[in-house]
Backbone bond lengths (Angstrom), bond angles and torsions (degrees), N, CA, C in turn:
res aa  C-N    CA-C-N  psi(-1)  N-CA   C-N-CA  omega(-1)  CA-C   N-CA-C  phi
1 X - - - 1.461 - - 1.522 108.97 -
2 X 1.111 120.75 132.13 1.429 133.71 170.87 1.024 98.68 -38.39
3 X 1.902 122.98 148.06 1.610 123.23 151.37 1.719 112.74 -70.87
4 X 1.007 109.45 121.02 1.695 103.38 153.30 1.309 142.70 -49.15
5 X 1.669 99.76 142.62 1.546 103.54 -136.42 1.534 103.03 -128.39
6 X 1.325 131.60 62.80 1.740 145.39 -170.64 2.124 89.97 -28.11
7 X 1.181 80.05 137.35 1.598 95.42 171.09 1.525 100.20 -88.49
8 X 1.367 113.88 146.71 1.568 139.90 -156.69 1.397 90.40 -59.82
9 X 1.165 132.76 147.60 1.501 131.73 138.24 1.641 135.73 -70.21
10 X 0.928 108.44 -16.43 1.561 130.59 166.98 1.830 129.26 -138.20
11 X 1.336 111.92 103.70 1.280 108.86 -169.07 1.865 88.75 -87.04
12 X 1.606 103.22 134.94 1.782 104.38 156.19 1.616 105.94 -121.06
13 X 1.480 92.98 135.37 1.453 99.25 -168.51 1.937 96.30 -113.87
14 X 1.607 101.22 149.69 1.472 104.51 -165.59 1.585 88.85 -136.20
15 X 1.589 88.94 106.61 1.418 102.65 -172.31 1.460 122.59 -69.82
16 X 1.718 110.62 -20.81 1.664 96.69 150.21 1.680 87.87 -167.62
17 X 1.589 99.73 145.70 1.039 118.65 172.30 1.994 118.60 -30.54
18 X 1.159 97.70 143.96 1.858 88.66 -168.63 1.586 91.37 -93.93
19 X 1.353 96.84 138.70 1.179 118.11 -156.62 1.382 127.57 28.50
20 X 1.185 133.61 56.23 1.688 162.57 -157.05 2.033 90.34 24.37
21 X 1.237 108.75 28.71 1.615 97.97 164.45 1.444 116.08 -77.39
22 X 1.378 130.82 127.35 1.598 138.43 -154.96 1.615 98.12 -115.99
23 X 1.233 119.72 111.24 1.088 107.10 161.94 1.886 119.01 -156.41
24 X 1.578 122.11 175.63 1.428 98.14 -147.40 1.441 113.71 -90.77
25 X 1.576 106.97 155.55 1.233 123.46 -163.37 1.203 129.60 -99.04
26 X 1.387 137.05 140.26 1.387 127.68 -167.15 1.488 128.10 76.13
27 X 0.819 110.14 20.24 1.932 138.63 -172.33 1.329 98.89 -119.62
28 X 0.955 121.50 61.32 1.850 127.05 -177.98 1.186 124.13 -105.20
29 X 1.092 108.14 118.28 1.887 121.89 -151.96 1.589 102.39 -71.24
30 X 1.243 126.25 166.31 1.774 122.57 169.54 1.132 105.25 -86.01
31 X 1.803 127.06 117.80 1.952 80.25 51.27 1.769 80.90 -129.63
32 X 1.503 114.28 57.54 1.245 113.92 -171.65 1.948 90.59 -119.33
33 X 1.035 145.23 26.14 1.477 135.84 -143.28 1.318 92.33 -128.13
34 X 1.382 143.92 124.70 1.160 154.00 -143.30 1.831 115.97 -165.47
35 X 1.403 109.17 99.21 1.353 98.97 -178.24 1.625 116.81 -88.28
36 X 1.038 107.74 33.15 1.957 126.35 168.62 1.700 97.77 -105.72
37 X 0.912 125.23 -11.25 1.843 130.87 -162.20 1.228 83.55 -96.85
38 X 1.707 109.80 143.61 1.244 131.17 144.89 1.553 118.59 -148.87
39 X 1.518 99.52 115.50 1.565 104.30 -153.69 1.463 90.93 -93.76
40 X 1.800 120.50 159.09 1.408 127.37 -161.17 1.063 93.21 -155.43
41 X 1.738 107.71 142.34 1.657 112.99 151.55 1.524 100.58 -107.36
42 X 1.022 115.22 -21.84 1.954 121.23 -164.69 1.548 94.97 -63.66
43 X 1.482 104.73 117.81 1.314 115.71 149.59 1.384 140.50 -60.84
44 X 1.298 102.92 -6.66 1.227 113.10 -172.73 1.800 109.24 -86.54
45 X 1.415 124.70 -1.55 1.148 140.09 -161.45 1.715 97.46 -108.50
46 X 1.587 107.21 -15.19 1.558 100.36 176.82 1.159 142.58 -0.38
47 X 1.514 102.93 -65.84 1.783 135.53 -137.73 1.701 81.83 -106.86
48 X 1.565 126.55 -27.96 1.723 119.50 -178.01 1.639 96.58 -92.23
49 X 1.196 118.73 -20.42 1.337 105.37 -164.86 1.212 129.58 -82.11
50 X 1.749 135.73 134.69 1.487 132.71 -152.31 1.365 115.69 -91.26
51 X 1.612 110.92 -4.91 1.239 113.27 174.55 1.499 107.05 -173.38
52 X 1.592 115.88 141.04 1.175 126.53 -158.32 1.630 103.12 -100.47
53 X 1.461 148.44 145.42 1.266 123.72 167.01 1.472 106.40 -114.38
54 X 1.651 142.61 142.03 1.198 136.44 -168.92 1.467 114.72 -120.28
55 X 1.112 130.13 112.75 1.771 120.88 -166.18 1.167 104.85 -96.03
56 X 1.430 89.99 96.75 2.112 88.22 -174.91 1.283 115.04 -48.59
57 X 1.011 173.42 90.67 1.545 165.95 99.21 1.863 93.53 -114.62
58 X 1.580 129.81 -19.49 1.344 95.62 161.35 1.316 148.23 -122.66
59 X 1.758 90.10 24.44 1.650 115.46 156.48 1.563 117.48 -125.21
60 X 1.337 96.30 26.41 1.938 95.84 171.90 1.638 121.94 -94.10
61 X 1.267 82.05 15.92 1.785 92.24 169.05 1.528 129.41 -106.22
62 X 1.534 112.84 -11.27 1.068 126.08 143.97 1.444 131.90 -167.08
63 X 1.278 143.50 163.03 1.328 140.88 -176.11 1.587 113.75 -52.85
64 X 1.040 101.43 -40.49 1.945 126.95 -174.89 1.908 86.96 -75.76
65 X 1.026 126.85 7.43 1.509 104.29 167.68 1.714 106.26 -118.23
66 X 1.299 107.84 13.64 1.466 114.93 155.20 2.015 128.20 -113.28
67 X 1.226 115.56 -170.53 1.841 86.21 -156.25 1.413 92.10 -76.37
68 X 1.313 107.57 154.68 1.504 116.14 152.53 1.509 137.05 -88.96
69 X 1.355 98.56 -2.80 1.500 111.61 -165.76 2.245 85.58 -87.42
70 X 0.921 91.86 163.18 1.576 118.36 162.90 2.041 129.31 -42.97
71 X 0.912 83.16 104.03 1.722 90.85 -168.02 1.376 97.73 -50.91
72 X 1.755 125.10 126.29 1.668 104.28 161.03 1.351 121.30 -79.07
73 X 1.170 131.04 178.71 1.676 133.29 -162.98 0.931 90.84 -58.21
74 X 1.622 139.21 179.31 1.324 159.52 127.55 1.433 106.63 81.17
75 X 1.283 129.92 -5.45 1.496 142.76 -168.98 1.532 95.81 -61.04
76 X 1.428 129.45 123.36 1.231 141.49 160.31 1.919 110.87 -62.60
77 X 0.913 127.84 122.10 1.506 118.57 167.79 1.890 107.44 -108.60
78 X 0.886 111.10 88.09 1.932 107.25 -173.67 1.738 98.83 -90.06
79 X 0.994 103.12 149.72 1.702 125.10 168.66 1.376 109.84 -109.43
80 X 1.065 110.14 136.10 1.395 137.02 178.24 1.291 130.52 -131.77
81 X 1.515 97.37 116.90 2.016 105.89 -163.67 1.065 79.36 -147.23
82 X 1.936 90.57 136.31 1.624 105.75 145.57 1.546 124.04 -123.74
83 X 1.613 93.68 6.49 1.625 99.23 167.09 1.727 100.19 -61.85
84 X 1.525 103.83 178.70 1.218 137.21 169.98 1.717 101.38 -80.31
85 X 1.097 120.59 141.77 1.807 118.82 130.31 1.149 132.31 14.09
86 X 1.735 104.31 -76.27 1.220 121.96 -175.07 1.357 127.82 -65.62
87 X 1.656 103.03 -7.15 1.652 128.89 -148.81 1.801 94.68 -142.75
88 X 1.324 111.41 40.78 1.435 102.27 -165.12 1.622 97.43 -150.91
89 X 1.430 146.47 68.48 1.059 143.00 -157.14 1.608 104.60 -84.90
90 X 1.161 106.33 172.94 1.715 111.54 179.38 1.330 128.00 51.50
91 X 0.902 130.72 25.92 1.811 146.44 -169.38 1.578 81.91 -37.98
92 X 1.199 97.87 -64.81 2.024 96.70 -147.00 1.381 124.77 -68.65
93 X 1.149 134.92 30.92 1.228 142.11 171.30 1.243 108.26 -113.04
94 X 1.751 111.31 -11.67 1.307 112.65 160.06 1.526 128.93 -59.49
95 X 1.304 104.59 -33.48 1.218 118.05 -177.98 1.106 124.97 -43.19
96 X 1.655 113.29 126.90 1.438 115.64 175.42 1.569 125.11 78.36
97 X 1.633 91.76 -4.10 1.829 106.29 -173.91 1.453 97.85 -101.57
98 X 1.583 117.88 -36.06 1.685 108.80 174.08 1.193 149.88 -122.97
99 X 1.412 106.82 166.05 2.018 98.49 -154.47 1.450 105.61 -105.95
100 X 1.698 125.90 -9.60 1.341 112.54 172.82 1.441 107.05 -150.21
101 X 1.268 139.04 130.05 1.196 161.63 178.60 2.164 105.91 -61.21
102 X 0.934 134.04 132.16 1.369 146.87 179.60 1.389 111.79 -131.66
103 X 1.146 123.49 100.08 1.366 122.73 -174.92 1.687 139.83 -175.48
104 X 1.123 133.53 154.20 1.613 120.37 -150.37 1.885 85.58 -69.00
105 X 1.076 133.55 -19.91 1.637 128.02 -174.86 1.775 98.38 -64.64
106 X 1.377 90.32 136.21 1.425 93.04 174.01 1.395 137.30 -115.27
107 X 1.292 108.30 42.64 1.086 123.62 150.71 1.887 122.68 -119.67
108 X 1.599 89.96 9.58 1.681 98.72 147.52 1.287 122.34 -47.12
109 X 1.642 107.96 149.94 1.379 121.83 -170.83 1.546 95.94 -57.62
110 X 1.267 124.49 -56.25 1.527 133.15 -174.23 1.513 93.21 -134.27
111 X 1.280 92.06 114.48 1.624 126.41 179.24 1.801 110.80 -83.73
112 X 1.469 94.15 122.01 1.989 99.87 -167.89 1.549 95.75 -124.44
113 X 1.142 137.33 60.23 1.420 138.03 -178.73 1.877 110.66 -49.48
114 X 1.168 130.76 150.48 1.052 119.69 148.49 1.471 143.45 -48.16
115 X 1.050 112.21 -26.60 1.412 138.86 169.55 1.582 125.62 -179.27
116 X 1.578 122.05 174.74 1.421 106.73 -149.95 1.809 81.82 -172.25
117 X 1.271 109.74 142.12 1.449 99.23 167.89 1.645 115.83 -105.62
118 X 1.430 121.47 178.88 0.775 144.30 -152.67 1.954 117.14 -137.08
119 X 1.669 96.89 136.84 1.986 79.79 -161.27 1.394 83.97 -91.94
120 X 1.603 105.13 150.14 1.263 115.56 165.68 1.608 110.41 -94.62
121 X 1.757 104.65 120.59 1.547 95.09 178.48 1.820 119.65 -68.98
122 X 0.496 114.09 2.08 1.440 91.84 -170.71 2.155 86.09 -145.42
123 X 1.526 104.28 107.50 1.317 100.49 168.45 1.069 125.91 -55.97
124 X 2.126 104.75 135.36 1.562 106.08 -174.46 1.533 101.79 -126.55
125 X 1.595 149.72 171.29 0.991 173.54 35.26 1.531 110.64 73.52
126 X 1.156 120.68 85.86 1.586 133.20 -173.18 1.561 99.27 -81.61
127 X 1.504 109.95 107.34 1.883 102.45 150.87 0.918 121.65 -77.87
128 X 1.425 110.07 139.02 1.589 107.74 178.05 1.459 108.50 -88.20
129 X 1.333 146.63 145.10 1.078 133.29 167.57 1.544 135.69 -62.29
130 X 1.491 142.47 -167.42 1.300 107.52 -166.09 1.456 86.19 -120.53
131 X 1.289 98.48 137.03 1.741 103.37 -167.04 1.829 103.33 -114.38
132 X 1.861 100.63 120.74 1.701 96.74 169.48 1.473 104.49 -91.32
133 X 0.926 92.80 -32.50 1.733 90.21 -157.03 1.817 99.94 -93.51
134 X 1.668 106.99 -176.42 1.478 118.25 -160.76 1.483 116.46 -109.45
135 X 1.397 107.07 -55.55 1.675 108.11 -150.02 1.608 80.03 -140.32
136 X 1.508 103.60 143.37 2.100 93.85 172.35 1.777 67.93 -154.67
137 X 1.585 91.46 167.13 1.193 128.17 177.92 1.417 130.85 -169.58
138 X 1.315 128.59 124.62 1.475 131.94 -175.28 1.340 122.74 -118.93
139 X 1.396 117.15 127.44 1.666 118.88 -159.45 1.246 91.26 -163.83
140 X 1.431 94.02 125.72 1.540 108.45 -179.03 2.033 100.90 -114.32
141 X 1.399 106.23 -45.11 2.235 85.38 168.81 1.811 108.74 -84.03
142 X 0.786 102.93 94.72 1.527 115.61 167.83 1.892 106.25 -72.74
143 X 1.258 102.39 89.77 1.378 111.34 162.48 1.381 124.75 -87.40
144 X 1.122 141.84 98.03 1.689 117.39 177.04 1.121 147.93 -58.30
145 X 1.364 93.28 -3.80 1.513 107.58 174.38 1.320 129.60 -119.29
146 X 1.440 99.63 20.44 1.523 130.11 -171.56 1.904 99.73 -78.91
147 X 1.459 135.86 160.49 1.479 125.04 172.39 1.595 105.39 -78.01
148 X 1.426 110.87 -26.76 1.725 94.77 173.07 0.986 117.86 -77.17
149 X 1.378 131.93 -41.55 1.638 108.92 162.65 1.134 144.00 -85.36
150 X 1.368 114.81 13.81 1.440 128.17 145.12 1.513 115.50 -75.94
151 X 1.134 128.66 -34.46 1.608 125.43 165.93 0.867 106.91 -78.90
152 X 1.847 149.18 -29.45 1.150 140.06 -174.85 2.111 107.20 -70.07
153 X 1.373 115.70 -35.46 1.328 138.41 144.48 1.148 116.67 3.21
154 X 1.557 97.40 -88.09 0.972 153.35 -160.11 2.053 105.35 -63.55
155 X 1.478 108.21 -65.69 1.209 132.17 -148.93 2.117 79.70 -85.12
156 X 1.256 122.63 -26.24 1.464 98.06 -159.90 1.590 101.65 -111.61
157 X 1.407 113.57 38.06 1.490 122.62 152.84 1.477 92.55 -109.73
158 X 1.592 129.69 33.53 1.736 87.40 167.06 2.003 83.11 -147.09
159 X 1.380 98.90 -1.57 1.350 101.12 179.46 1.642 105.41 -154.16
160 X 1.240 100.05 159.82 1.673 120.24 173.23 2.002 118.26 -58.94
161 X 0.828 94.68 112.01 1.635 95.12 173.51 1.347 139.53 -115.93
162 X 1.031 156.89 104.06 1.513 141.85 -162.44 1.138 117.39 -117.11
163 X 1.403 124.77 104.79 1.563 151.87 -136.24 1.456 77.90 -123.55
164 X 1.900 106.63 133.45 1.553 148.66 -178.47 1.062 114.92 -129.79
165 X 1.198 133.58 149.63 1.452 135.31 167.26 1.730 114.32 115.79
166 X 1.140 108.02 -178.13 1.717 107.36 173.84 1.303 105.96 -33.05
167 X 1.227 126.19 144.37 1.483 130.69 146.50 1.926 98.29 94.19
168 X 0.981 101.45 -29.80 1.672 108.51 -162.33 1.793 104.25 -126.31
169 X 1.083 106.04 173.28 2.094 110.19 -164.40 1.445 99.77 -47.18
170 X 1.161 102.62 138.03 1.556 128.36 -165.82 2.011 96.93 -84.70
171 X 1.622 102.03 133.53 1.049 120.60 177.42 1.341 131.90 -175.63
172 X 1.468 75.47 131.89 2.486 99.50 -147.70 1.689 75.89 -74.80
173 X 2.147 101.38 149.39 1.038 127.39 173.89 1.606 109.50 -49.40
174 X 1.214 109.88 -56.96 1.768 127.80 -171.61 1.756 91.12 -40.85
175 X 1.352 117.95 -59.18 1.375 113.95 -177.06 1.488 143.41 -40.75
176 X 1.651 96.02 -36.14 1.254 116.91 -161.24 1.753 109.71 -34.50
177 X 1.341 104.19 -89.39 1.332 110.69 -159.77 1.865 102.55 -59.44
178 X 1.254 134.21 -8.49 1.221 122.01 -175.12 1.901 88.23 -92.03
179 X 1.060 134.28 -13.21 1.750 122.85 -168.07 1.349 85.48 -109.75
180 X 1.707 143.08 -21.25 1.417 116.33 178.07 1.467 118.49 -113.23
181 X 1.737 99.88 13.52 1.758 97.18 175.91 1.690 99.51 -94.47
182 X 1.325 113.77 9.74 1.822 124.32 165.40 1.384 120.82 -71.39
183 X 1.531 97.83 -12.39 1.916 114.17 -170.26 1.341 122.73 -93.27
184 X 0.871 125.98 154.44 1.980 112.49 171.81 1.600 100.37 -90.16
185 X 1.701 105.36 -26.43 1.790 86.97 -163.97 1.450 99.44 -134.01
186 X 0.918 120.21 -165.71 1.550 123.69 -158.45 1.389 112.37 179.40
187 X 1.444 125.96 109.06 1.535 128.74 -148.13 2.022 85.17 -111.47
188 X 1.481 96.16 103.28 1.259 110.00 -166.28 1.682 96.34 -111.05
189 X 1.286 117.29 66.45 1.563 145.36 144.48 1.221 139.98 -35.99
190 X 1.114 126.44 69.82 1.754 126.45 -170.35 1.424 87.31 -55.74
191 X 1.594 96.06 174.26 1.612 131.57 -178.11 1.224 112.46 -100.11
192 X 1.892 116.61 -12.20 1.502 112.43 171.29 1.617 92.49 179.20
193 X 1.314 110.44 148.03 1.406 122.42 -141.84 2.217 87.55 -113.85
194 X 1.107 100.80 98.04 1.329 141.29 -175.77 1.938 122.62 -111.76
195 X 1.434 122.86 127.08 1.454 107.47 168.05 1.855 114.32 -75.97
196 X 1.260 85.63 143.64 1.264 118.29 -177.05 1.404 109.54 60.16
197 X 1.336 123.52 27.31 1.684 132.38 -172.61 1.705 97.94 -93.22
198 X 1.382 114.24 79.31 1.663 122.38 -175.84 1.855 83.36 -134.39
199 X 1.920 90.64 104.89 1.476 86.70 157.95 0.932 119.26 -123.71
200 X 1.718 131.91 -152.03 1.457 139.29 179.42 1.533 112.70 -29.12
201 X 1.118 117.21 -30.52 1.396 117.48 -157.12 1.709 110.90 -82.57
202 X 1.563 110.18 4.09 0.799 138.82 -176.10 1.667 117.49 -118.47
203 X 1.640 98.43 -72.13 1.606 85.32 -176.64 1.689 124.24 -88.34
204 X 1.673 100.62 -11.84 1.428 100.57 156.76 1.366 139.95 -108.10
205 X 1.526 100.71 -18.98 1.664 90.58 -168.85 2.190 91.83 -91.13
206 X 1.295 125.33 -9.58 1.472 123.31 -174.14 1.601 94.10 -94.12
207 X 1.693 112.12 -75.84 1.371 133.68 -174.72 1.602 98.48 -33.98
208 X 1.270 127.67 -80.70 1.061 124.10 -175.63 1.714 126.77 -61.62
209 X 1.302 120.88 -11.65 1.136 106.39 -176.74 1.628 96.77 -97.61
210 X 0.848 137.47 0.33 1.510 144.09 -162.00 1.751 125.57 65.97
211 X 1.351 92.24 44.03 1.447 75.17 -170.81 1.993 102.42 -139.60
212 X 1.381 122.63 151.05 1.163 99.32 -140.95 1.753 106.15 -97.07
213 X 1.060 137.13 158.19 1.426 141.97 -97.76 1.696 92.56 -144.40
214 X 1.354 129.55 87.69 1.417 136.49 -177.20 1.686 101.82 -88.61
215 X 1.440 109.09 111.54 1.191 113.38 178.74 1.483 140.64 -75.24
216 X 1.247 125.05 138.99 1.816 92.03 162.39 1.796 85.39 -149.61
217 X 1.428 83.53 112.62 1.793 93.68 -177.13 1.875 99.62 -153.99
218 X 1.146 110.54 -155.23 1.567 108.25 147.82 0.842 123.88 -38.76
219 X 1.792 100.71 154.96 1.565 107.28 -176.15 1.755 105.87 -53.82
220 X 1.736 103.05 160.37 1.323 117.74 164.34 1.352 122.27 -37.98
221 X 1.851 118.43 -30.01 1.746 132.25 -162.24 1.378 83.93 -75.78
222 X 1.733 133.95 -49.86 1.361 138.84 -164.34 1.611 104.95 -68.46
223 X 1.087 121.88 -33.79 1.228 126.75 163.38 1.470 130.87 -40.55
224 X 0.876 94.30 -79.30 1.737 126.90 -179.35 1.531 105.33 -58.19
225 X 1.356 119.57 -8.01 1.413 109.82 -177.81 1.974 116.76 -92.18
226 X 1.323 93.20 -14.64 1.244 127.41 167.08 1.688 135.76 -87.57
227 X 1.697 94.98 -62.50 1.743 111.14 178.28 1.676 98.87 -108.35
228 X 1.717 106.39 141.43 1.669 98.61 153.53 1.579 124.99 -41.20
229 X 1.509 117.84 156.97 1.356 122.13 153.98 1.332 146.67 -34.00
230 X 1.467 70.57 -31.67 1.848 89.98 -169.14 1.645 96.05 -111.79
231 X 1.294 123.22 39.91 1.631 105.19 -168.52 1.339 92.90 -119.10
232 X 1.818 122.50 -8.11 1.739 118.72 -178.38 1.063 110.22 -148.31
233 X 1.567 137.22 -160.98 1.176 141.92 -160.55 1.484 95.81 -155.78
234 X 1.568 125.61 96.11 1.073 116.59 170.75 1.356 124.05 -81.40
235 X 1.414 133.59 143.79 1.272 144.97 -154.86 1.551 95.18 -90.42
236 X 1.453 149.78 -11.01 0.897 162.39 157.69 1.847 126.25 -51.97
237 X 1.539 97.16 -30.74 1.327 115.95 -172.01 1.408 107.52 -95.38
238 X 1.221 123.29 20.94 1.775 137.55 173.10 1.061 107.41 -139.76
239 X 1.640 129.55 128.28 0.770 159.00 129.56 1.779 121.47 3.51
240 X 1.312 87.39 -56.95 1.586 105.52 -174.33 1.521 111.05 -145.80
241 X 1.356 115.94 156.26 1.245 113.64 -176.00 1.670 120.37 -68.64
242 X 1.742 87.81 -23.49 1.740 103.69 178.79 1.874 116.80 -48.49
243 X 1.589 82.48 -42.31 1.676 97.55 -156.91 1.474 93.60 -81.90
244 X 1.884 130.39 -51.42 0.954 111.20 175.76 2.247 132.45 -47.70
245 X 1.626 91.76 -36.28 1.852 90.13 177.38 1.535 99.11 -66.61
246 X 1.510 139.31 -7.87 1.613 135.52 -165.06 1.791 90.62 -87.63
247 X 1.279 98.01 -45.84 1.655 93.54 -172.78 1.422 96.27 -66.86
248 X 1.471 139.74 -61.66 1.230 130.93 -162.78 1.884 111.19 -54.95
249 X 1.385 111.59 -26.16 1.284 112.69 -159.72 1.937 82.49 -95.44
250 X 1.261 124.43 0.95 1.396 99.85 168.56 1.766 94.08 -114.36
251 X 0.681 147.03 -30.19 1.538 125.43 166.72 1.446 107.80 -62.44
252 X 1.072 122.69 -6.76 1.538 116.85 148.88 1.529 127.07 -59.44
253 X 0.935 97.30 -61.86 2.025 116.03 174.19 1.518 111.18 -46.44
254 X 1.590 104.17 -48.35 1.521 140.53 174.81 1.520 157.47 -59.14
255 X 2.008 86.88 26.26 2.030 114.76 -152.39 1.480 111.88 -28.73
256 X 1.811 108.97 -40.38 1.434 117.48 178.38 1.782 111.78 -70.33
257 X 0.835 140.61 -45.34 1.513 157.85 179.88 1.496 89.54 -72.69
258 X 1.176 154.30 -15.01 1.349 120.02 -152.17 2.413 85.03 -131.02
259 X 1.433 89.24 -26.86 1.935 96.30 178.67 1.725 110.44 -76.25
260 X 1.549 99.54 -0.89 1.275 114.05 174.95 1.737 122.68 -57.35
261 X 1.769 88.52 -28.35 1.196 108.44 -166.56 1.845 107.54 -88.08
262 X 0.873 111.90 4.35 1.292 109.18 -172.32 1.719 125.01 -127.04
263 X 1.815 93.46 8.14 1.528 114.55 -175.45 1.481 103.04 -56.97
264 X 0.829 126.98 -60.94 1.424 152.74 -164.87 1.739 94.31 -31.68
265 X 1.434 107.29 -65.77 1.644 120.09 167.09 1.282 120.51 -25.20
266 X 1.297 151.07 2.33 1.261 166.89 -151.20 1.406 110.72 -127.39
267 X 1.672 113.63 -29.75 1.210 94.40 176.74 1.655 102.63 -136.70
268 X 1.949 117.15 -0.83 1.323 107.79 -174.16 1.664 93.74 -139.45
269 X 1.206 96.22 144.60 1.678 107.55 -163.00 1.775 100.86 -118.75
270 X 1.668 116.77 129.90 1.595 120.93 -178.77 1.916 96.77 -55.19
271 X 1.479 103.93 142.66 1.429 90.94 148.26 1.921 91.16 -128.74
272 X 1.784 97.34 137.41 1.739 95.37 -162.85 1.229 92.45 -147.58
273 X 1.506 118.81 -1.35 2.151 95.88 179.14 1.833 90.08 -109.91
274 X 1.619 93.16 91.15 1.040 108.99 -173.26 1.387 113.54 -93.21
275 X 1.306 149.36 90.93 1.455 150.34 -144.09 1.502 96.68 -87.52
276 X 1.663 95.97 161.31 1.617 114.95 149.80 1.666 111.92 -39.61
277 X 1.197 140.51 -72.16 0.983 170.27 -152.90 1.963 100.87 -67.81
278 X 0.961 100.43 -42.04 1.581 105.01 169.48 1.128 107.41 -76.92
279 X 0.691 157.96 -83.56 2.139 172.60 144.98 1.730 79.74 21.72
280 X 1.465 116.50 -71.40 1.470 113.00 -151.11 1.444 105.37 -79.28
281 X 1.143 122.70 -10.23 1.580 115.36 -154.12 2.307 79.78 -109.33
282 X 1.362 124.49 -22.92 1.220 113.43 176.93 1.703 87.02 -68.92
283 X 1.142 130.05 -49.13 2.010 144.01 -142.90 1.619 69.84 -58.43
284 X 1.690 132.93 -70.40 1.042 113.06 -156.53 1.465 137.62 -76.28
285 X 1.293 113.58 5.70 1.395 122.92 171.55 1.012 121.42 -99.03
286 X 1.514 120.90 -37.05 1.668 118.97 155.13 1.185 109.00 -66.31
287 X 1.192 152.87 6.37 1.649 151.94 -179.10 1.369 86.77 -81.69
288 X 1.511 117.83 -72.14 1.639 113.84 -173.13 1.114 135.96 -11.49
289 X 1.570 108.53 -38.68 1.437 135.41 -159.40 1.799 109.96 -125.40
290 X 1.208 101.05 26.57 1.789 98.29 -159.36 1.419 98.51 -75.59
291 X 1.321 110.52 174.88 1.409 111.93 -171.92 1.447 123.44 -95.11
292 X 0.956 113.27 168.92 1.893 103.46 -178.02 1.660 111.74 -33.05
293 X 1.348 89.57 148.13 1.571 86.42 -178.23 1.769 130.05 -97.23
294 X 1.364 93.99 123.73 1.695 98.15 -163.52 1.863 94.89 -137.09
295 X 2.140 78.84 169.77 1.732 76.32 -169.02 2.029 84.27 -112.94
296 X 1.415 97.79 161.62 1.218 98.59 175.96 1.421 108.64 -96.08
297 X 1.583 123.40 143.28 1.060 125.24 179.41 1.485 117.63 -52.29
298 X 1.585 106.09 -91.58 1.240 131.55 143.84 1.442 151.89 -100.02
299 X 1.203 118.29 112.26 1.577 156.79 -139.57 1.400 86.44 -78.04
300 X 1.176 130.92 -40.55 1.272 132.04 -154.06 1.609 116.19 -97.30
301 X 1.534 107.49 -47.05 1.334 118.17 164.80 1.361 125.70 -44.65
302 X 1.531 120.14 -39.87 1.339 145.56 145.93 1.485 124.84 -65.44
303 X 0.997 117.24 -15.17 1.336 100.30 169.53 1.675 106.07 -124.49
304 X 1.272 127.77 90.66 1.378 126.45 -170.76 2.046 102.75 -139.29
């Protein structure tokens, strides 16, 4: 006889793969793993399902790319973005259609950060890796009139830089963190200067490769609420781009002054290969517990 098999307590249904990336479901790592969860792509589970999830970039092109059929009572509809603002078109058709916010902002209903660290109980001994080279950087939309590449401009008449990505030295994904944990610094540059908008470029492609992580995002206060003080170099705290490459080119000279940056590592560890599959499998355990149910006015006013 078969073992018995309790039907889910919460179905979450994912109305289409984020960015049609497919991958498997219900395999949810701790401390996100929940045997009340039952994660879905089948539409056909709609009308049973307790909450819908929507990845804005692949119904923000029109209303008709969300359901048309009839919401059942109590049905959660959450949105889910991890673009920026600036990278987030059509807000307002959201309006009035949803009941919980999903997103790296953290004062989202259910908060999905890119990464987040972790205390290490028992302090350990951080190697640093052995670094030849100086300054690296990877950017694949090269805008010119964007502030990072006007400071990037700017910053590599007074120091050495080695620019990756489209247009610039070619470098396979598999590589990444083994060609930039060779660096001391790492020009960890958002695409548009947003609160709490700290992504990969931060806690995985810097955090994880070991190498330390020069910002230009939110203020330093937005920072720090997340990473130690001492864990980056915000581009904010210079005057000029001159003076900031002078400081980098003396924590160069500076092995003691510059390992300063990596104390912190001793007792809190990045967690940054943060999957599809994590985002949804946290969406379904805070669902359990979601809060009274309301619709949001405007999606947009709030999310700016």
């Amino acid at each position: 006889m078969a073992p018995y098999k309790s039907e889910p307590d919460f179905i979450l249904l994912l109305w289409t793969w984020p960015f049609g990336h497919q991958f498997p479901l219900n395999n949810c790592p701790k401390p996100f793993d929940s045997p009340r969860c039952l994660l879905t792509a089948n539409r056909s589970l709609y009308n049973t399902a307790n909450a819908v999830v929507f990845h804005h970039r692949d119904v923000c092109g029109s209303r008709k790319q969300m359901p048309q059929m009839p919401r059942p009572e109590g049905q959660y509809w959450v949105w889910f973005n991890l673009e920026s603002p600036s990278h987030s078109p059509n807000l307002s058709f959201m309006d009035k259609l949803i009941n919980l916010t999903m997103s790296y902002r953290s004062d989202s209903d259910i908060f999905t950060p890119y990464g987040w660290l972790e205390k290490i109980e028992v302090a350990e001994n951080y190697t640093i890796s052995n670094k030849s080279q100086l300054v690296a950087w990877i950017v694949s939309n090269w805008n010119p009139s964007s502030r990072r590449v006007k400071l990037y401009n700017d910053l590599k008449n007074h120091i050495p830089i080695d620019v990756y990505g489209r247009q610039h030295l070619p470098l396979a994904r598999e590589s990444i963190h083994m060609v930039i944990s060779k660096y001391k610094f790492y020009l960890s540059f958002e695409n548009s200067i947003h609160t709490d908008y700290i992504t990969e470029k931060l806690w995985r492609t810097a955090f994880l490769s070991g190498s330390v992580p020069v910002v230009l995002g939110p203020p330093r206060e937005n920072y720090e609420r997340f990473i130690p003080s001492d864990s980056f170099i915000h581009v904010d705290d210079f005057p000029s781009a001159k003076e900031l490459a002078s400081y980098l080119l003396e924590l160069d000279r500076n092995d003691q002054k510059y390992q300063e940056y990596f104390k912190w590592r001793s007792k809190l560890r990045p967690v940054a290969n943060v999957s599809w599959i994590v985002h949804y499998c946290h969406a379904c355990v805070e669902l359990q517990n979601a809060p009274p149910y309301r619709t949001i006015f405007s999606l947009g006013k709030w999310f700016t």
